[in-house]
PASEBA-1860 file (N, C-alpha, C; in nm, 3 decimals):
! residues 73
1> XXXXXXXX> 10.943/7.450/6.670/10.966/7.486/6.809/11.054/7.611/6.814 ~ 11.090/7.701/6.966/11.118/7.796/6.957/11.253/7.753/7.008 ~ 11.343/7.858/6.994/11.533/7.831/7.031/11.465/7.885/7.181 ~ 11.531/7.838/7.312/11.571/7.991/7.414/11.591/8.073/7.408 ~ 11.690/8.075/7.291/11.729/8.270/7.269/11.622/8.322/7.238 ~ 11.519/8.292/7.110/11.399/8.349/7.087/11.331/8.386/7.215 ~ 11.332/8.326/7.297/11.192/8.341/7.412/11.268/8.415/7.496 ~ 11.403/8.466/7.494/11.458/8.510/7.561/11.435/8.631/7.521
9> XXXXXXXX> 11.506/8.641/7.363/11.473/8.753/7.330/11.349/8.883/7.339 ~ 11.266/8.786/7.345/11.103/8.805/7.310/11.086/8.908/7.464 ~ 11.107/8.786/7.514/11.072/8.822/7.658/11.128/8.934/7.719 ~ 11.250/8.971/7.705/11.327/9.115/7.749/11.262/9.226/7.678 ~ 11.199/9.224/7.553/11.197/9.299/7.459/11.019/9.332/7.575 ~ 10.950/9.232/7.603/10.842/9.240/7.632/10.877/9.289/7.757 ~ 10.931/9.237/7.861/10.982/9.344/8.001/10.995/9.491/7.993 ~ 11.084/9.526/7.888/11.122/9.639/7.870/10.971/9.729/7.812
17> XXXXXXXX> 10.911/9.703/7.720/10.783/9.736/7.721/10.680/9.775/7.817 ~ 10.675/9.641/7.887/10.599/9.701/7.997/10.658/9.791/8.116 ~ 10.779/9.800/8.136/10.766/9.843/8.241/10.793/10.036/8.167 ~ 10.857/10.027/8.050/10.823/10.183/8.037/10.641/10.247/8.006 ~ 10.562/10.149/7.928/10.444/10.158/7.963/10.379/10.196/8.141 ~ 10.430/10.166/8.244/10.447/10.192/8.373/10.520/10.262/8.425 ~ 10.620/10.320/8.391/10.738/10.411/8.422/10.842/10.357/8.514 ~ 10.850/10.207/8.509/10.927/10.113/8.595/11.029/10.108/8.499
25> XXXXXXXX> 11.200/10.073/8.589/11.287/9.993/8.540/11.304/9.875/8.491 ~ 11.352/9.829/8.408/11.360/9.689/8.343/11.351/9.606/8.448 ~ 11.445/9.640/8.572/11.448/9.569/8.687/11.357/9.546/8.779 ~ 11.262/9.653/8.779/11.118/9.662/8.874/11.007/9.562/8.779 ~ 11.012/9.621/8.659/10.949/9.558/8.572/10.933/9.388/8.563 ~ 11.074/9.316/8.552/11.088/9.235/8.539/11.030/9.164/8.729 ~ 11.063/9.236/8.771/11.053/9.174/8.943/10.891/9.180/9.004 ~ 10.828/9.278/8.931/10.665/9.285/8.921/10.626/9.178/8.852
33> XXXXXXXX> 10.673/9.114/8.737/10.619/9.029/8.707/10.609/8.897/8.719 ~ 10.756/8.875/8.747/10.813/8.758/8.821/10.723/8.742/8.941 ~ 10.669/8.848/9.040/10.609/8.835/9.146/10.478/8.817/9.157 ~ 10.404/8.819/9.037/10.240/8.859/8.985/10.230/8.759/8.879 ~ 10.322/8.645/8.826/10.339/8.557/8.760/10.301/8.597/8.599 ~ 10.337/8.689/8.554/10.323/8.751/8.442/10.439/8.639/8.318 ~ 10.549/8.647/8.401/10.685/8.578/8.339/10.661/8.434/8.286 ~ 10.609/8.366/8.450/10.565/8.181/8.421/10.473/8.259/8.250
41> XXXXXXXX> 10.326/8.325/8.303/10.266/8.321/8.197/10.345/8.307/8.059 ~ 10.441/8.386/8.029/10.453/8.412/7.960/10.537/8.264/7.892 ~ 10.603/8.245/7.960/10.684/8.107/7.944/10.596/7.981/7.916 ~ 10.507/7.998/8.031/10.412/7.859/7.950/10.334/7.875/7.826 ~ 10.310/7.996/7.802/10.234/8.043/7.649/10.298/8.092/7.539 ~ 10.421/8.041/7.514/10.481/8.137/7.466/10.436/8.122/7.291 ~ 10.405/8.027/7.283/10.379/7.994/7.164/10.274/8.132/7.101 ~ 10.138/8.171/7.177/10.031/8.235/7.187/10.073/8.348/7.199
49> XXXXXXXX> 10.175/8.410/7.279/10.210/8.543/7.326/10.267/8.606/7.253 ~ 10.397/8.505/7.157/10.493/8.637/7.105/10.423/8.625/6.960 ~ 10.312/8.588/6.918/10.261/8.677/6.800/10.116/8.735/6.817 ~ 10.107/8.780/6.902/10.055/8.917/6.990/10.139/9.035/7.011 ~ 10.100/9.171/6.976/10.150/9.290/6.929/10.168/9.294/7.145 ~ 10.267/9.375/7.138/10.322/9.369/7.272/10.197/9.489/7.298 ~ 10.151/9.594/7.257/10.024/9.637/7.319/9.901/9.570/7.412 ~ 9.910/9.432/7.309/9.763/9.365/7.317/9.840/9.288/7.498
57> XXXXXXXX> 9.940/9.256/7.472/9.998/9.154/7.587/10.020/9.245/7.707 ~ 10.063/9.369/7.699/10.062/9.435/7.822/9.947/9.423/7.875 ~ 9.878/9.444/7.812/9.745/9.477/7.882/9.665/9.328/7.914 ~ 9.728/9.230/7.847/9.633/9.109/7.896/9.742/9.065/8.021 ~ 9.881/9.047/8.009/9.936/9.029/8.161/9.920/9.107/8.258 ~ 9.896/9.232/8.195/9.849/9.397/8.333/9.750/9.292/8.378 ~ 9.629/9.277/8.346/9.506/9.233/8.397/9.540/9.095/8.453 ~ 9.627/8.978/8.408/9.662/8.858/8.469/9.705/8.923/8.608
65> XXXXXXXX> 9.820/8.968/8.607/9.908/9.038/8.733/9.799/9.081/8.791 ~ 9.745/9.148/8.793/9.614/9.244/8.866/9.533/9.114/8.966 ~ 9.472/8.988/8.885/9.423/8.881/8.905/9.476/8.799/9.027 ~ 9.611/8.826/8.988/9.715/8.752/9.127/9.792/8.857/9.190 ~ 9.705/8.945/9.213/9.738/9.044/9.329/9.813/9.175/9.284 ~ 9.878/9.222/9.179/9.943/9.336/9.127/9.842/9.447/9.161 ~ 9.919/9.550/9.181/9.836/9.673/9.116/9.852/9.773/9.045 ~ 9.968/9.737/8.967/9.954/9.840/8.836/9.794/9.862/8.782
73> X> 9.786/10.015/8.760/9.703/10.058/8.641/9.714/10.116/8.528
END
């Protein structure tokens, strides 16, 4: 099983990713996803997600988010 800190870790590391991939702040970033359920995703999968290259995951939560209303492109 994973600690919190891990998924914590994981997860900031993955915020921060996407949102410079987008040219968003950590803070927009994180609040886009929280709002487009990118975050739950990520939390309920976490097992699946964090050994996925954060490339492959932007782009599969871009397209989740997109699904539940986002519109990053």
């Amino acid at each position: 099983m994973y600690t919190n800190r891990e998924k914590i870790e994981w997860t900031l590391i993955f915020v921060y990713e996407f949102g410079r991939r987008y040219g968003l702040t950590t803070k927009q970033a994180f609040n886009y996803l929280k709002r487009y359920k990118g975050i739950d995703f990520v939390d309920r999968h976490y097992d699946y997600v964090h050994t996925q290259s954060f490339e492959s995951m932007i782009n599969d939560i871009s397209e989740y988010c997109r699904l539940k209303g986002g519109m990053l492109q």
